[in-house]
N, C-alpha and C positions, 0 to 999 in steps of 0.2 A: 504494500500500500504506500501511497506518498501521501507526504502531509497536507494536511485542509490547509485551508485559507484563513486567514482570519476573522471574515463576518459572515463568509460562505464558500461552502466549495461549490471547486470548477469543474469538479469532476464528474458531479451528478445531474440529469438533464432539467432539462428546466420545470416539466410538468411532474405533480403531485399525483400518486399513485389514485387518490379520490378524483382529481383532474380529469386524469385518462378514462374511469369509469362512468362520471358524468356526460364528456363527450359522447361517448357509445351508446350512452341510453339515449339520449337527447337523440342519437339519429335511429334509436332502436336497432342498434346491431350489439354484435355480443364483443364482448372485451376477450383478446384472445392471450394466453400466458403458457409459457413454457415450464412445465416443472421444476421437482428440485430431483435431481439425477444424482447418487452417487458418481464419480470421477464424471460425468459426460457435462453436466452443465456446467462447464467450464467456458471463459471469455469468448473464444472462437466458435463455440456453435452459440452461444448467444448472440453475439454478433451474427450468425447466418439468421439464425431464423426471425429475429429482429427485421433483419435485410426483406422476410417475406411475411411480414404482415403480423408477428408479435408485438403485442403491445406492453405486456410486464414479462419479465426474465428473473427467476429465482435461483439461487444461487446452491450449489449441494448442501447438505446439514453441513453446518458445522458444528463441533460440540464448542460453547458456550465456555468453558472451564478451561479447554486447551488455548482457545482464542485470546482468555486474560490472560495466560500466565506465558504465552512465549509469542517474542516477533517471528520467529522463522514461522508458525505455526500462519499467525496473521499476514504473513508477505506469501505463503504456502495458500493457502487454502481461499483469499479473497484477493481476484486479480482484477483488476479496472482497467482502462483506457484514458490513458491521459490525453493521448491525441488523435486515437481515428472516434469511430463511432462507440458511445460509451450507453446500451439500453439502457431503457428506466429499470431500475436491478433492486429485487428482494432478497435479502441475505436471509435464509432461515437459519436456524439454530437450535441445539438440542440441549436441552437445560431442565434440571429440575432444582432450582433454588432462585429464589427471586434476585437475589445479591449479584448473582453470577450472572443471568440475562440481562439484568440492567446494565451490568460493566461495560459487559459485550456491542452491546446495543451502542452503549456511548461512545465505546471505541470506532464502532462501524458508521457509526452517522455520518460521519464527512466525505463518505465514500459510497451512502447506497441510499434508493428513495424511502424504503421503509427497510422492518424488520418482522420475523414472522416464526411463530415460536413453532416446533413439529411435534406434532399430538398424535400422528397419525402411524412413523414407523412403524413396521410390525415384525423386524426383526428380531429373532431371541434376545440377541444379545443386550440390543437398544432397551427393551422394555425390561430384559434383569436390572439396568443400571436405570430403571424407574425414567425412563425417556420415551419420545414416542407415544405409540400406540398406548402405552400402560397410564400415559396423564390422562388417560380418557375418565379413570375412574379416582381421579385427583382434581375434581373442578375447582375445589376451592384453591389447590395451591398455584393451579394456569392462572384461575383470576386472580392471585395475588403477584405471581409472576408480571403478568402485562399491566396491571397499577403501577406497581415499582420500578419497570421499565419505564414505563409514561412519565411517572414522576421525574425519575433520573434524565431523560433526553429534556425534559419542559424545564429542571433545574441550571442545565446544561444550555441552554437556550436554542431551542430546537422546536420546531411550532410542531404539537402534535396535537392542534386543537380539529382536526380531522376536518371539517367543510370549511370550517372558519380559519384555514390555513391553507389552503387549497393555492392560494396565488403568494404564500410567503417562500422565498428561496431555500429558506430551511426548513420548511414544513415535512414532516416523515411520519411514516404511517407504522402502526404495530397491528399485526393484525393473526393467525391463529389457521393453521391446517388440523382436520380433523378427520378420526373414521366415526361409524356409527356403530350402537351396541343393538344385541339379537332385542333386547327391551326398546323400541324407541323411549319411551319414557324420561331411561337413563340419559339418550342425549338431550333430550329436552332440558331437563335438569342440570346436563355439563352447560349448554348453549346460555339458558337463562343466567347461570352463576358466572360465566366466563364475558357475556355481552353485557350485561348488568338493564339498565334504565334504560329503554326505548330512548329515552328524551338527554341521558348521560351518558350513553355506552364506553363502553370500554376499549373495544376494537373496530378496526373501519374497517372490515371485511371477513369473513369466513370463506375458506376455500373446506367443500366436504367432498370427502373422496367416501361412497355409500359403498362401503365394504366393512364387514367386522373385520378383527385384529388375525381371526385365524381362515378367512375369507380366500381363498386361494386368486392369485391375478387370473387365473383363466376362467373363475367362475363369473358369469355377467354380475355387473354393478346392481343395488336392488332399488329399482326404479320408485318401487313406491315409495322408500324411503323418502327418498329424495323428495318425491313429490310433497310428500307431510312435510317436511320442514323447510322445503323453499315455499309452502305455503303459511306456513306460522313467523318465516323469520323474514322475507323478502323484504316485508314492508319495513324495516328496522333496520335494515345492512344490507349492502351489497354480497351476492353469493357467488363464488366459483363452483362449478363442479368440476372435480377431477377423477377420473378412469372413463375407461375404453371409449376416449375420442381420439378416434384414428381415421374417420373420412369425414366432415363437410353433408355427407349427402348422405349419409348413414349415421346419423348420431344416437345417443344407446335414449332414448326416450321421444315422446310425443307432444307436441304442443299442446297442452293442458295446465287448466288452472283451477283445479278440484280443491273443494274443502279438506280440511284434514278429516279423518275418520275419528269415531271415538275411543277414546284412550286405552278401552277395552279390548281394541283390534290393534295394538302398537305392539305386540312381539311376534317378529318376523322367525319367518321358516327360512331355510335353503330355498332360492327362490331359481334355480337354475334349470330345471325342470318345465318353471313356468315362461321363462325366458329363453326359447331357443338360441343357439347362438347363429348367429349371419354369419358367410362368410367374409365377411372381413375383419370379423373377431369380434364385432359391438352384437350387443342384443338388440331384439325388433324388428331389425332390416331396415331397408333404406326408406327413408320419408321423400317421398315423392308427391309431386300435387302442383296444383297452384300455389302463387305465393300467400295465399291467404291460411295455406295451410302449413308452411315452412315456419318452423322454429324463432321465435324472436325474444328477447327480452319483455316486450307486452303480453305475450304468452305463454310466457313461460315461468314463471319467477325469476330466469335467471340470468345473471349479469353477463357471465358470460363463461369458457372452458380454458380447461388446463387440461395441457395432454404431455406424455413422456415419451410411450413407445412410439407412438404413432408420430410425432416429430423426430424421434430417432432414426426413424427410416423414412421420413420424407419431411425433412425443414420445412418445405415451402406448401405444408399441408395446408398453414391457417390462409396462405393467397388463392386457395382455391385448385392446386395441380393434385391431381387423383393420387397422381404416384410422383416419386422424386428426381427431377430434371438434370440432365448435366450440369446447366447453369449454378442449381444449389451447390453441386460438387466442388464446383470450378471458387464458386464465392469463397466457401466452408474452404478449401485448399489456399485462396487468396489470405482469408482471415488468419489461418495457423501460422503464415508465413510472418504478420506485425504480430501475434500472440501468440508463439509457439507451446505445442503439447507434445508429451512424451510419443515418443515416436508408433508406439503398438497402440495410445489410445485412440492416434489419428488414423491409423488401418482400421480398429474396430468401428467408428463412426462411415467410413469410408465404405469398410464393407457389409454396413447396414442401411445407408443410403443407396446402395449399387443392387442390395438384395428384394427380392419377393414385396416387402413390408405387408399392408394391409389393403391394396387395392383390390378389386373384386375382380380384375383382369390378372392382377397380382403377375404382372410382366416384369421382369428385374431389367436392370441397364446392364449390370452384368450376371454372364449364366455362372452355375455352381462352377463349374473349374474355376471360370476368371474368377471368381470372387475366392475360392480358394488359392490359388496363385498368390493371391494378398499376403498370404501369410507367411511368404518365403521372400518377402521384399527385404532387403539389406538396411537403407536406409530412404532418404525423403526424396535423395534426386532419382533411386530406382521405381518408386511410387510416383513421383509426376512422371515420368519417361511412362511408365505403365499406363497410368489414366491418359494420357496424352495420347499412345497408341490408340487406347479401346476406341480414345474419341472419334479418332482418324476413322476407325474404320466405320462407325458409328454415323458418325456426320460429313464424313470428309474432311474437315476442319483439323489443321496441320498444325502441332504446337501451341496450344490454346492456353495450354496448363502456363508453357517455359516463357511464354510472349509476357501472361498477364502478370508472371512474377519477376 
């Protein structure tokens, strides 16, 4: 990281993360955001997908405790742009102690538009060390987590009065990823304790990823969840959903805006049965129709999507391209070259944008050998000479890769 500024830094873009989501409603389209990726959401593909129509970029967890107590840790794990294109960027973080989030947060401020605490991991190991997925069943101590962050950046002089800072240069948002429990109830309960007062809340968004902790990724996301509590919470806060959006034209739910049911009907089954899966991996299949019956923020509750895998293998999903372009390649290979990544992490990106992903053509750019071939490249000039070739043959277009870099 490099040092702030003194009344603001220049490092972070000019719009407030509530900014960005008012825009989008005001033209009723949905706010588009990139996950948080262990190793992948890193500068350079943020930077790509940004490049195609991402509007917020979250940053991998960090753990919150490593981040205080070492620089290497913090010049490691949060990388910015001083001088090409810098996204509006969400640093998450994994923290269970209020003391420890706030530090972090304060540290990060000068460097990112908000901060966002992960309630949602579901990995063992994360929730043995009470992170994650496990604060699901700690609301009180999340909402005393993001008070004490608030207080700290607002002590700090950092506008974290959420609409009413919207146009201040250091206005930063705190805001709360989450799963859902088999009780909805339960999250009702986290939701209410962790957003507090309709009229004072506490955080300026929820991103809900409707999976339980022990929810398999291949099992479909459980729609009705979703549906109950982007209908009890929309009006109060802006909502993400995040899982299985991976096409545009196949998103895993229906435009609808139903009542919630009665409370008596809020413990969910395995709903995967009831959800076939589409081939491109979401539940429902494709939403087709006129535009009166396409998906929008008006109705839908919701503000707008986060997606992981399905930007993992096509950046330029949220611009509308079914499956992922050379062009994203060529950008994503552009980007690595002013923010470099370990050399194997930019083959695995490389041969996950080349591969199948999730289109319902599910045509790769390259076949199983070439995308095997990948894994026997030397270093970075054997990797562009390589993608340069494919292109060649691809497009005809000679040196596309060694010209642009």
């Amino acid at each position: 990281m490099a040092a702030p500024g003194e009344d603001e830094s220049p490092h972070v873009g000019p719009s407030h993360p509530l900014k960005i989501f008012d825009a989008a409603r005001k033209q009723d389209k949905f706010l588009y955001a990139c996950a948080p990726m262990v190793r992948y959401s890193k500068l350079a593909f943020r930077q790509t997908v940004h490049q195609y129509g991402v509007d917020l970029c979250w940053t991998p967890m960090i753990l919150a405790k490593e981040f205080n107590r070492s620089e290497f840790a913090r010049d490691s794990d949060l990388t910015i742009s001083t001088q090409g294109v810098q996204p509006p960027t969400i640093l998450q973080f994994g923290a269970n102690k209020p003391l420890e989030l706030a530090r972090a947060s304060a540290l990060a401020a000068p460097f990112v538009s908000g901060v966002d605490l992960n309630c949602g991991c579901p990995q063992s190991w994360a929730c043995a060390e009470t992170l994650g997925a496990a604060l699901m069943n700690r609301r009180e101590l999340v909402r005393d987590m993001v008070v004490e962050t608030r207080d700290r950046l607002r002590a700090d002089g950092w506008g974290v009065g959420m609409e009413a800072d919207v146009d201040n240069p250091r206005g930063r948002s705190v805001s709360v990823k989450i799963r859902v429990h088999d009780d909805l109830r339960k999250t009702m309960d986290f939701l209410d304790t962790v957003i507090g007062h309709p009229q004072n809340r506490l955080v300026d968004w929820v991103t809900i990823h409707p999976r339980t902790r022990s929810t398999p990724s291949t099992t479909p996301i459980r729609t009705e969840a979703l549906d109950i509590l982007t209908a009890k919470y929309a009006g109060t806060l802006p909502i993400l959903l995040s899982g299985d959006v991976f096409d545009l034209s196949s998103l895993p739910f229906k435009p609808s805006t139903p009542p919630p049911p009665d409370l008596a009907t809020l413990t969910l089954k395995d709903d995967a049965d009831q959800h076939p899966r589409h081939p491109n991996g979401t539940a429902n299949g494709a939403l087709v129709g006129d535009a009166s019956t396409q998906p929008r923020p008006s109705n839908t509750n919701l503000s707008g999507f986060m997606s992981a895998r399905g930007l993992l293998a096509n950046p330029a999903l949220f611009a509308g391209h079914p499956t992922c372009p050379w062009e994203a390649v060529e950008a994503f290979m552009c980007n690595v070259a002013r923010c470099p990544l370990p050399f194997k992490l930019v083959v695995h990106h490389v041969s996950e944008m080349c591969g199948p992903g999730f289109a319902t053509d599910r045509k790769p750019l390259l076949g199983r050998r070439d995308r095997a071939r990948l894994s026997s490249l030397a270093d970075m000039c054997e990797l562009i000479d390589y993608l340069d070739e494919k292109l060649e043959e691809r497009t005809g277009r000679k040196g596309g890769l060694r010209r642009d870099l």
